[in-house]
C-alpha positions in Angstrom: 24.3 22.5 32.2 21.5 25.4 33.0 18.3 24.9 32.6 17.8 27.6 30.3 20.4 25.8 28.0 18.8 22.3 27.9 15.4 23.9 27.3 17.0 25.5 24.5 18.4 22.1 23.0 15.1 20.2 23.5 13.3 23.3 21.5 16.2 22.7 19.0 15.7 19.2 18.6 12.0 19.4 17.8 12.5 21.9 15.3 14.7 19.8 13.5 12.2 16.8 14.1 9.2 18.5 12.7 11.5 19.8 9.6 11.9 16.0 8.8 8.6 14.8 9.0 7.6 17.8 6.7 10.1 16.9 4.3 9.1 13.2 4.5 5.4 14.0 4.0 6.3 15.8 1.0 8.6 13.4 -0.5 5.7 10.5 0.5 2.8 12.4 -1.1 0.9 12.3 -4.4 -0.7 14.4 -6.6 -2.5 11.4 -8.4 -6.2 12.0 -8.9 -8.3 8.6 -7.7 -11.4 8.1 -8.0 -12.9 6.8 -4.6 -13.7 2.6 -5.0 -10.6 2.0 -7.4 -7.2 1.6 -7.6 -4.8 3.7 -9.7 -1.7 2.9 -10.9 0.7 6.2 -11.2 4.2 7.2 -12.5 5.9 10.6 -12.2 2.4 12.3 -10.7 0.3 11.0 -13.7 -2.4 8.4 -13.1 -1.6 5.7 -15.8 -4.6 3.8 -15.0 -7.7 3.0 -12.7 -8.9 -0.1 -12.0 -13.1 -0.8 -10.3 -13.2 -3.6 -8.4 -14.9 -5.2 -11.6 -12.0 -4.8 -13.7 -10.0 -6.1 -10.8 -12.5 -9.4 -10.6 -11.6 -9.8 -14.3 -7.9 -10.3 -14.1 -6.8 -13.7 -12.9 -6.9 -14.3 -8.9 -5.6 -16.8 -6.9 -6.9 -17.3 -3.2 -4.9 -18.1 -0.4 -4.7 -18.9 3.2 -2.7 -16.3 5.8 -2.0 -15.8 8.9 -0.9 -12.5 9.5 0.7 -10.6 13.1 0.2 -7.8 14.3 1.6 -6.2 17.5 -1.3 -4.4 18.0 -4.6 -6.4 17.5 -5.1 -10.1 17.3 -3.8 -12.0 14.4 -5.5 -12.4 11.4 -6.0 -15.6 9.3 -7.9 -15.8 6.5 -8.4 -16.8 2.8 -7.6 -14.4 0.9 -8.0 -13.7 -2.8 -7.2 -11.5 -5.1 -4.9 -10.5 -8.0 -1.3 -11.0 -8.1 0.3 -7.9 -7.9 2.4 -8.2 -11.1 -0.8 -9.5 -13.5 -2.7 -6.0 -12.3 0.6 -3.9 -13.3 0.7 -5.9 -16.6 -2.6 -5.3 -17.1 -1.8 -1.2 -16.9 1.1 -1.5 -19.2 3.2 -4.3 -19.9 7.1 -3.5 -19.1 6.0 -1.0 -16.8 8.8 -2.7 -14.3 11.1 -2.9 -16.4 13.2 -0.4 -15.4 11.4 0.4 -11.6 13.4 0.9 -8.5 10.3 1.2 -6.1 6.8 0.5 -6.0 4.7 2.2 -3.7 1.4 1.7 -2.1 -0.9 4.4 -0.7 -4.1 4.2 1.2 -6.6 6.4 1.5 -5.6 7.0 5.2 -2.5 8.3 4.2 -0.5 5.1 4.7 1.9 4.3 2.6 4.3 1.2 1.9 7.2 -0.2 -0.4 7.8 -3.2 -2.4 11.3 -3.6 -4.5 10.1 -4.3 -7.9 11.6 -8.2 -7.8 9.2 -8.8 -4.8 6.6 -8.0 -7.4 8.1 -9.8 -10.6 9.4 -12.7 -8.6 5.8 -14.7 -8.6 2.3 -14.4 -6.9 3.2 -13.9 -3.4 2.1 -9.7 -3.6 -1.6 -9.9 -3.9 -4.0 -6.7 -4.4 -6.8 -8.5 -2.4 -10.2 -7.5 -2.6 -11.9 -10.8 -0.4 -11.7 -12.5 2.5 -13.0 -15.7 3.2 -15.2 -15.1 0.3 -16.8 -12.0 1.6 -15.8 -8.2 0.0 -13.5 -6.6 1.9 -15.8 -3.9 3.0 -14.8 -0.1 2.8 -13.2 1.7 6.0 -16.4 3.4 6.6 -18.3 0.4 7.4 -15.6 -1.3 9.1 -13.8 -3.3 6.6 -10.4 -3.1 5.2 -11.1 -2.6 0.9 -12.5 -2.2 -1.3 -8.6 -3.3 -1.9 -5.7 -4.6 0.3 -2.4 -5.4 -0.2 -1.6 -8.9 0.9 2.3 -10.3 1.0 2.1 -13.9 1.5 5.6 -14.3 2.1 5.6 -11.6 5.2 5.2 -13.1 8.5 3.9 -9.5 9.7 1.5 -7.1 8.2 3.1 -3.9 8.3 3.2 -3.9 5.1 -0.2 -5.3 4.0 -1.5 -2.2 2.8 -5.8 -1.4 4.0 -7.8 0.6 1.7 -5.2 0.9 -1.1 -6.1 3.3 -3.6 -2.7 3.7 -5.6 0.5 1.9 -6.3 3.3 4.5 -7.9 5.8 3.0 -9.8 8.8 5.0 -9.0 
């Protein structure tokens, strides 16, 4: 094949790439408003609710111990505690996952994750945490990983233990 060919298929190729992470980003984003220290819960591009990190202390919590891996910094064991995932989304409206396919977690770093809505309903193993070992969480500009985490007890890795949550859609 001639050079000028396979330079042409490689320019091809990341054309096509780029195209898909635009359309990804766009399909990933939100339009929810949130206020900066809470945590809002959204449907359709409407902010249903916010929860402060007082209203999130209000709601029951459980804390547990985790250990959780990470390919790419030391493991992380801890106590962690927080509200089950499931009381915080009854809180914002009760039957609210009745009839969810998805529930999605965003960060304020633009990170986002995705729970199946049993994973949710089926007990208290999906935590929004906001402590660990006792201590707040911190925010990400002094270090910290909160005000408000997502912690899956039942997930070896952490890949999807959102940091610095700041929405859960319900799609």
């Amino acid at each position: 094949m001639r050079k000028q060919t396979q330079v042409a298929i490689v320019v091809a190729v990341l054309v096509v790439l780029a195209g898909a992470v635009l359309a990804l980003a766009q399909v990933n984003r939100s339009d929810a408003k949130v206020v900066g220290g809470s945590v809002a819960v959204t449907r359709e591009g409407s902010t249903l609710t916010a929860f402060d990190l007082e209203q999130v202390r209000a709601l029951r919590s459980v804390s547990e111990k985790k250990t959780i891996r990470s390919s790419s910094h030391d493991d992380e064991t801890a106590v962690f505690t927080g509200v089950p995932l499931r009381v915080l989304l009854d809180a914002a409206g009760p039957g609210l996952l009745d009839d969810a396919t998805m529930i999605v977690t965003r960060a304020t770093d633009g990170y986002v994750s995705s729970l199946a809505p049993e994973e949710v309903t089926a007990g208290d193993d999906v935590l929004l945490v906001y402590a660990k070992d006792g201590e707040s969480l911190g925010t990400a500009a002094d270090g910290g990983t909160g005000p408000f985490r997502i912690v899956i007890l039942t997930d070896t890795y952490g890949n999807r233990c959102t940091k610095w949550v700041n929405e859960i859609e319900i799609r």
